[in-house]
C-alpha positions in Angstrom: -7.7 10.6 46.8 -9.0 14.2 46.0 -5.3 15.7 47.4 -2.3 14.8 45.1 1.3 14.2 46.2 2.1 18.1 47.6 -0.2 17.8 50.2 -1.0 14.0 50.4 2.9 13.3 52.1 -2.5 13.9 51.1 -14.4 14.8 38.3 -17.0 2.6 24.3 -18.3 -0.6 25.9 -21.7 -2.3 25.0 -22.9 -2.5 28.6 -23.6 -6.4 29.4 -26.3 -7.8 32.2 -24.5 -10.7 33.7 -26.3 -11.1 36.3 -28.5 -8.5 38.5 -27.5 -6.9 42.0 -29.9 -7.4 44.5 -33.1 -5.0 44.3 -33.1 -1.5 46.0 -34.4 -2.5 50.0 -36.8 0.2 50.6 -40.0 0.4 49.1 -40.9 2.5 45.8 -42.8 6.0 47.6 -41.6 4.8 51.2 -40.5 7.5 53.3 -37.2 7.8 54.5 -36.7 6.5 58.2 -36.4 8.9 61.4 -34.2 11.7 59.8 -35.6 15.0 61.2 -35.0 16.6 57.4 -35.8 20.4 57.5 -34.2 23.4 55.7 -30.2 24.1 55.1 -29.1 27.0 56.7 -25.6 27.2 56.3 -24.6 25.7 52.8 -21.7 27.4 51.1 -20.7 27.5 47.5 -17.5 26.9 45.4 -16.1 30.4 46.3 -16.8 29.5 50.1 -19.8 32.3 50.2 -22.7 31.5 51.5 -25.3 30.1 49.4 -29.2 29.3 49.2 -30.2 25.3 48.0 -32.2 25.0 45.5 -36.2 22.6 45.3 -36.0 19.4 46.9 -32.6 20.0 49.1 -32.9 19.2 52.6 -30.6 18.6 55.7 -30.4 16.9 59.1 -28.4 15.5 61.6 -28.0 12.1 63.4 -26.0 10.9 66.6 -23.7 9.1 66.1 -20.9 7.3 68.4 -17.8 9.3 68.9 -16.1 5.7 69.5 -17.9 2.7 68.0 -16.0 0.5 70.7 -18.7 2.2 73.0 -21.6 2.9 71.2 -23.8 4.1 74.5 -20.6 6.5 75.4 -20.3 10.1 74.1 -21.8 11.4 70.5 -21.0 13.4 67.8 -23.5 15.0 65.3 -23.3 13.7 61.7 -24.3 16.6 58.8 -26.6 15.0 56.5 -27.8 16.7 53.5 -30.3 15.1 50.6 -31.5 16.4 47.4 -35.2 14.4 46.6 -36.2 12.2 43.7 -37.8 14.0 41.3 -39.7 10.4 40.1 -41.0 7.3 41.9 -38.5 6.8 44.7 -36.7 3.6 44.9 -34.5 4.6 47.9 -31.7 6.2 49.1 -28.4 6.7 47.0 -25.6 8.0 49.5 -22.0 9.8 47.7 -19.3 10.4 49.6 -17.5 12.6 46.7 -14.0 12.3 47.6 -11.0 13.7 50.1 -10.6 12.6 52.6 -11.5 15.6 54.3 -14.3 16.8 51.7 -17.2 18.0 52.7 -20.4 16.4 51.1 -23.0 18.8 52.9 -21.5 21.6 50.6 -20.7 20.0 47.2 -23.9 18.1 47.0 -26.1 20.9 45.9 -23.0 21.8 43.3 -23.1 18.1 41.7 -26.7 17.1 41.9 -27.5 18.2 38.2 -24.7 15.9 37.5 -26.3 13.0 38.8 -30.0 14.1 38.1 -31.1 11.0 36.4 -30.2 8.7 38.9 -32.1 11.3 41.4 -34.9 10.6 39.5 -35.6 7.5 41.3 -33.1 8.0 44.2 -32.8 10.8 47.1 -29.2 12.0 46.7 -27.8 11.5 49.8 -24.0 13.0 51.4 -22.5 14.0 54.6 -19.9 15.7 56.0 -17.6 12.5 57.2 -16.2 12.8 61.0 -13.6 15.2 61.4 -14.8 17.3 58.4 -16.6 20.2 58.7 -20.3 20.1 60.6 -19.2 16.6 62.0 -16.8 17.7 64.7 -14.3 19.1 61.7 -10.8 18.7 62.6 -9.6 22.4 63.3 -6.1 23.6 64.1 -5.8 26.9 64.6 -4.4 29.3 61.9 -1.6 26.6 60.7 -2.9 26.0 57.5 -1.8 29.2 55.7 1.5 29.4 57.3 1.5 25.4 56.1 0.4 26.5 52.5 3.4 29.1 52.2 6.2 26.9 53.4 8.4 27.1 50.2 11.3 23.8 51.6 11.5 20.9 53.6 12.7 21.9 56.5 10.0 24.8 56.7 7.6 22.1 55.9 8.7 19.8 58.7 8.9 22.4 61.0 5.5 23.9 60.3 4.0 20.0 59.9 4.8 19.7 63.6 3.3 22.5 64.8 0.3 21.8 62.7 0.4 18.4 64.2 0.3 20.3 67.7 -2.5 22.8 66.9 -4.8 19.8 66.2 -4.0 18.2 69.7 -4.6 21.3 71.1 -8.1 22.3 69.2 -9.5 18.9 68.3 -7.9 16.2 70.5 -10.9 14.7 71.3 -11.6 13.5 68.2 -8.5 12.6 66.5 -8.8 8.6 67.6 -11.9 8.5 66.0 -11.2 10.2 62.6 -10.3 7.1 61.0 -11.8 5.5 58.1 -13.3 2.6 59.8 -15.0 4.7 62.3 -16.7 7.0 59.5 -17.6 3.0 57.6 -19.5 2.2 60.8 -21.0 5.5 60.6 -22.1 4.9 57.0 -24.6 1.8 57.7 -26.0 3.4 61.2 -27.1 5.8 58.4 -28.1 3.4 56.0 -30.1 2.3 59.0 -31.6 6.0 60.0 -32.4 6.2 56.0 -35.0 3.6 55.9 -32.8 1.0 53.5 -32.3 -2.2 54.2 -29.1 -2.5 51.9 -26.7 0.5 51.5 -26.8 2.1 48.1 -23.8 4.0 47.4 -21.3 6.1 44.8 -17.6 7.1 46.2 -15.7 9.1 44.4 -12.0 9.0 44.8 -11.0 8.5 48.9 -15.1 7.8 48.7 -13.5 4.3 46.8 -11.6 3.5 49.8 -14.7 4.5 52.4 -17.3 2.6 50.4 -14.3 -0.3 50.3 -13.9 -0.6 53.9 -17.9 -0.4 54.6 -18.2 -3.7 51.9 -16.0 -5.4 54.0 -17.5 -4.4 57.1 -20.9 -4.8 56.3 -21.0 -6.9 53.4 -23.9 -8.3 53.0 -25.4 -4.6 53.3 -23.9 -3.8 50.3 -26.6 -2.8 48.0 -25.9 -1.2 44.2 -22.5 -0.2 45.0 -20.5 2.5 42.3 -16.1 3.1 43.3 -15.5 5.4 40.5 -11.6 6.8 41.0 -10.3 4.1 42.5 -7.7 4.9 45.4 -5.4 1.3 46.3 -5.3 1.8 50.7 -2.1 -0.9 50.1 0.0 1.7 49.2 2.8 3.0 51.6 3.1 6.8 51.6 6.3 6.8 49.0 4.3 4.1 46.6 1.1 6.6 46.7 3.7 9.7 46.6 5.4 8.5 43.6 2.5 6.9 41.7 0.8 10.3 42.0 3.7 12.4 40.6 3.7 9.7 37.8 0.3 10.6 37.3 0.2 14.3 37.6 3.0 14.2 35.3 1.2 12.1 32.3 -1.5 14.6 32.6 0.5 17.6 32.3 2.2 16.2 29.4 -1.7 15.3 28.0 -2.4 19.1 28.6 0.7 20.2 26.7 0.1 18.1 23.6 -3.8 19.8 23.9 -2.4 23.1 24.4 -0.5 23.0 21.5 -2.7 21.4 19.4 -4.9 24.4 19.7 -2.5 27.8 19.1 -1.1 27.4 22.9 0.1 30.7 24.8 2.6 29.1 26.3 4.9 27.5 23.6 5.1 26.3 20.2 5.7 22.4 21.4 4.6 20.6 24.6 9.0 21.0 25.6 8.4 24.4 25.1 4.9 24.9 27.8 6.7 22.5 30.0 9.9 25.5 30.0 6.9 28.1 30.5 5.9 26.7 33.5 8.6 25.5 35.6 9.9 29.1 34.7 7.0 30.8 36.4 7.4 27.9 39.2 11.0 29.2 39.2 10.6 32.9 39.2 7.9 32.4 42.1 10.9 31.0 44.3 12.9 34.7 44.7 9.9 37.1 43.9 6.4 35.8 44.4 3.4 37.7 42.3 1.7 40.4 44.5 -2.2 39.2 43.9 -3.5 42.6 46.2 -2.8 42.3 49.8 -1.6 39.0 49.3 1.1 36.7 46.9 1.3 34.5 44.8 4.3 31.8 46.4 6.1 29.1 44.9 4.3 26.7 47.1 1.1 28.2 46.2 2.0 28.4 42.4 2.3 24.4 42.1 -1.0 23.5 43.7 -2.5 26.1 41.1 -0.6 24.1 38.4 -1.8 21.0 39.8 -5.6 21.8 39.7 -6.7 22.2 36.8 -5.2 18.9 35.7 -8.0 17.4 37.8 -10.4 17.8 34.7 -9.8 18.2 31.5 -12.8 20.9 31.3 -10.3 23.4 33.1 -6.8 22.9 30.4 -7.7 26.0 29.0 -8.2 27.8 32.6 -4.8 26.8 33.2 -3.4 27.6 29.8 -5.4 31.4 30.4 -3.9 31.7 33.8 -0.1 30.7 33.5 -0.6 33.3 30.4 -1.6 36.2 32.5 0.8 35.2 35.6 3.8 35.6 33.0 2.6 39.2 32.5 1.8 39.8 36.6 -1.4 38.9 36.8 -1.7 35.9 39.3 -5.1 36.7 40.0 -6.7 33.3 38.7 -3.4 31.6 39.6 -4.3 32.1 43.6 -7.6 31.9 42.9 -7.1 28.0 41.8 -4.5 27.4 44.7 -7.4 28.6 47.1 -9.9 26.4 45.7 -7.2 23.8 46.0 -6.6 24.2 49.9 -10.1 25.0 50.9 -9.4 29.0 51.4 -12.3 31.1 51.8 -12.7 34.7 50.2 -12.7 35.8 54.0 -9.4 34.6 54.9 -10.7 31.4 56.5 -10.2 28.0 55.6 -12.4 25.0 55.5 -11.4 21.5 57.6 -10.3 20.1 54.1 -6.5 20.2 54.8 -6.7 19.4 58.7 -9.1 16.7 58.1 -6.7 15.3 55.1 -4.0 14.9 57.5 -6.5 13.6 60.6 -7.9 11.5 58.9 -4.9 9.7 56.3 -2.7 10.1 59.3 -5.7 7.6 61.4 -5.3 5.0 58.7 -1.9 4.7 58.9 0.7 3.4 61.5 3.5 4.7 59.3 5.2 7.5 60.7 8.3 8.9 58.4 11.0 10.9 59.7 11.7 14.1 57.7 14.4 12.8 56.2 12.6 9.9 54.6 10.2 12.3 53.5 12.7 14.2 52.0 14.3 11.5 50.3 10.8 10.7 48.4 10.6 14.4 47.6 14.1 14.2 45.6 12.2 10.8 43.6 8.8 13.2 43.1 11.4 15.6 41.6 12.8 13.2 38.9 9.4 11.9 38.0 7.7 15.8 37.5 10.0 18.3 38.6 7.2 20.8 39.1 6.0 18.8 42.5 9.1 19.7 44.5 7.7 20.3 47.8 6.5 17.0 49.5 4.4 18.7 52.3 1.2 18.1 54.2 0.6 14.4 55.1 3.8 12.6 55.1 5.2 15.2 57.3 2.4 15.9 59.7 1.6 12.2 60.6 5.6 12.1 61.6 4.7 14.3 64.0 0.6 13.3 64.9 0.0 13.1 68.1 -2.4 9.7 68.0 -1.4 6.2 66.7 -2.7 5.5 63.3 -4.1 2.1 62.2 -3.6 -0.3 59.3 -7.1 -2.2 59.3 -8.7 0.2 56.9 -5.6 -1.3 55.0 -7.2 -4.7 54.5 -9.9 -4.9 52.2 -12.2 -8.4 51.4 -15.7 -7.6 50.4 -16.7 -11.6 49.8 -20.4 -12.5 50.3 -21.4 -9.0 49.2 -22.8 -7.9 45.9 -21.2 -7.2 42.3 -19.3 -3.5 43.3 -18.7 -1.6 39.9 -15.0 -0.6 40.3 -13.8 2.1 37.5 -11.1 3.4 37.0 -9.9 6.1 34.1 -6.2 5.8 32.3 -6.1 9.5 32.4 -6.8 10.3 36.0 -4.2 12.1 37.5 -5.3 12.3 41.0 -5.9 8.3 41.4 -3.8 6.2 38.7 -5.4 3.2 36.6 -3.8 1.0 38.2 -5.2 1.3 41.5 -8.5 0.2 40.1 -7.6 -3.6 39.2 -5.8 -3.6 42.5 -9.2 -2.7 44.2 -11.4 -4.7 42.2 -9.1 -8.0 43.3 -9.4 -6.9 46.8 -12.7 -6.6 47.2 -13.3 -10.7 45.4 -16.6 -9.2 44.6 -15.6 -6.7 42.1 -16.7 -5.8 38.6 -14.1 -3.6 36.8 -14.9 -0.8 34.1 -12.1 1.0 32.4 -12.7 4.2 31.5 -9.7 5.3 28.5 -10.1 9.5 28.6 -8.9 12.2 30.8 -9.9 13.5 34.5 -10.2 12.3 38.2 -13.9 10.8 38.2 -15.1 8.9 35.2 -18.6 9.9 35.7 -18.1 13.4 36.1 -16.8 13.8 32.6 -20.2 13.1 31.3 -18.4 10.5 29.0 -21.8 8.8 27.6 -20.1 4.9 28.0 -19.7 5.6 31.5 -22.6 7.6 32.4 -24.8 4.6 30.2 -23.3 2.0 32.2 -23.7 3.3 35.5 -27.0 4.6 35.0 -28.1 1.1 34.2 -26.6 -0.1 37.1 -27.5 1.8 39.7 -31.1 2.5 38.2 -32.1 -1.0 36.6 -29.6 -3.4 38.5 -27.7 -4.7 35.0 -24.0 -5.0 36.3 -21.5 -4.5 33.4 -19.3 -7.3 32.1 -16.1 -7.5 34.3 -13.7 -5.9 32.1 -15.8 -3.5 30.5 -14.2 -1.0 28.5 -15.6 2.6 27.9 -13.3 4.7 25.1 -12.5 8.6 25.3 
């Protein structure tokens, strides 16, 4: 899951062919089905500006059921966006990067040189998922940024509810439908729509769990099939609450031992940048940094910790901006917390956060009572004391306003082919050990450990991982079970 634990309460193996997945359905050079694909007219950018795609991107729309129990009954557009192959087309290769609650129609364009060689043979294909963004995004008035500010429980709980409230009110209609099977059954009508007979696919992080739940759906659609992050949907809230902080806190500890390996700012031993932050954290609580118009807040000042531990690419953005906080510039500190909640340079905010809470809150018929969820905050606090506020999911599905659901729970892909299931010992946002827990679940899946830093094994550019996959997705060879790819 993209989201970790403050707002979840919700980026060297010698590759083995042992055996082959069954051949890309469409065509080489065949079109793609009846997708009306035209120009993107509303794209934005990291820094939620607008922004203008680049050769070969594309978008479109398809109807699509708003309840799959009645598939003739009311429809919902789903935003489609694809980037072509630049080679001899095999078929369709369809991401959904991660959330839940991300939108794919806008980070596509970001992360297609990322996966340029497997769009030399494959269009790159994403969407917006239902309830996020151009697919009927969950929106909930202005509750997010009084959400993002709430600096204790009880202001949490109390703001969680009306949250919870300002959804009913502004997108009741399709909060029974957010859930995760829904958006699965969504997935192969546009498999269908894309001309392939098999569904070819990479999920990144909650994209694990949506491209779990589609294999056991659909499985014998399952074409060349790539889980990288793998999320466990087992877990109860507390077990994915405290799993996280464990995880978050091994790779603040990995960051301090970097830091100070290389002159760090913030202390002379990893003790020491550990002190530097909570005692910003601290400071925050009784006077927050003025960052123009606007502050810098405690609550804000952990999600702004927390991000850059996604990758370890951005250790030295953190390092740089704890640094300038400490002398009263909070300028990048904000910045990160923005990126973090989906907040817009005009004010605005993107459906990330509502959707988050639609959608986890849909797969899920627990409900905990503010006091349970404060009793899991006190165990977050003894695990990595600088995740002390458990907001966001936990506390708005006490409070939703539509039953949640446990199939998305149950998980058996058999009579589908090999999934690659991968999973990185340094990932922060989805712990190792969700990945063997995934791979068992589906019968039908073909782990790869990945042993270096960041959420998304691929997107390090780690050459074991990139190799492997690559071969996989392009040439069919599926890695040994067990596979093993080094820092």
């Amino acid at each position: 899951m993209k989201k970790p634990i403050v707002t979840l309460l919700l980026g060297a193996t010698v590759l083995t062919a042992c055996g082959t997945a069954d051949p890309p359905a469409a065509t080489p050079g065949k079109a793609a089905g009846a997708i009306a694909w035209g120009r993107c007219t509303d794209l934005l950018g990291p820094d939620g500006k607008p922004t203008t795609p680049g050769p070969g991107v594309e978008c479109a729309t398809i109807p699509i059921p708003l309840d799959h129990a009645r598939p003739d009954g009311e429809k919902i557009d789903l935003a489609l966006i694809r980037v072509k192959a630049t080679g001899d087309r095999l078929g369709s290769l369809v991401f959904n990067f991660g959330g839940p609650g991300g939108s794919g129609v806008d980070t596509m364009p970001a992360l297609a040189t990322t996966f340029a060689e497997l769009g030399s043979r494959y269009d790159l294909v994403s969407f917006d998922p239902r309830g996020v963004e151009r697919s009927s995004g969950v929106r909930c008035g202005d509750q997010v940024d009084k959400l993002m500010g709430a600096d204790s429980d009880a202001d949490v709980d109390k703001l969680a509810k009306e949250l919870a409230a300002a959804c009913q009110r502004d997108s009741g209609k399709v909060l029974p439908y957010v859930g995760t099977v829904q958006a699965a059954k969504d997935l192969d009508l546009l498999r269908a729509a894309l001309g392939d007979k098999q569904l070819n696919y990479f999920g990144l992080s909650y994209g694990t769990h949506l491209g779990a739940v589609y294999a056991t759906q659909f499985p014998k659609n399952v074409g060349r099939f790539v889980l990288d992050s793998a999320f466990d949907p087992t877990v109860t809230f507390e077990e994915r609450a405290l799993t996280q902080a464990a995880g978050f806190g091994r790779a603040f500890d990995a960051f301090a031992k970097d830091c100070v390996a290389q002159s760090c700012e913030l202390g002379a031993d990893p003790a020491a940048v550990e002190r530097t932050v909570t005692d910003l954290l601290d400071g925050l609580r009784t006077k927050p940094i003025k960052v123009g118009d606007r502050e810098l807040t405690y609550a804000l000042g952990q999600l702004a910790i927390i991000t850059p531990l996604y990758a370890k690419q951005s250790w030295t953005m953190l390092e740089q901006a704890v640094a300038a906080a400490r002398k009263g510039n909070a300028t990048i500190l904000l910045a990160l917390a923005d990126a973090y909640t989906g907040r817009r340079a005009d004010g605005t905010y993107s459906t990330l956060m509502t959707s988050l809470s639609a959608i986890n809150c849909a797969d899920n018929s627990e409900r905990p009572t503010a006091a349970q969820s404060a009793e899991v905050n006190e165990k977050i606090r003894e695990i990595f004391p600088i995740l002390s506020i458990a907001g966001g999911v936990t506390g708005t599905c006490a409070h939703w306003p539509v039953q949640g659901d446990d199939t998305a729970k149950r998980i058996d892909a058999t009579g589908s082919a090999p999934i690659v299931v991968i999973g990185g010992k340094g990932d922060p946002a989805t712990p190792y050990e969700w990945a063997p827990k995934l791979a068992k679940q589906l019968k039908t899946g073909v782990l790869v450990t990945y042993g270096g830093e960041g959420h998304g094994a691929y997107l390090t550019g780690d050459g074991c991982v990139t190799g492997l996959v690559n071969a996989y997705v392009l040439e069919g060879k599926v890695p040994a079970d067990g596979s093993t790819c080094a820092a």
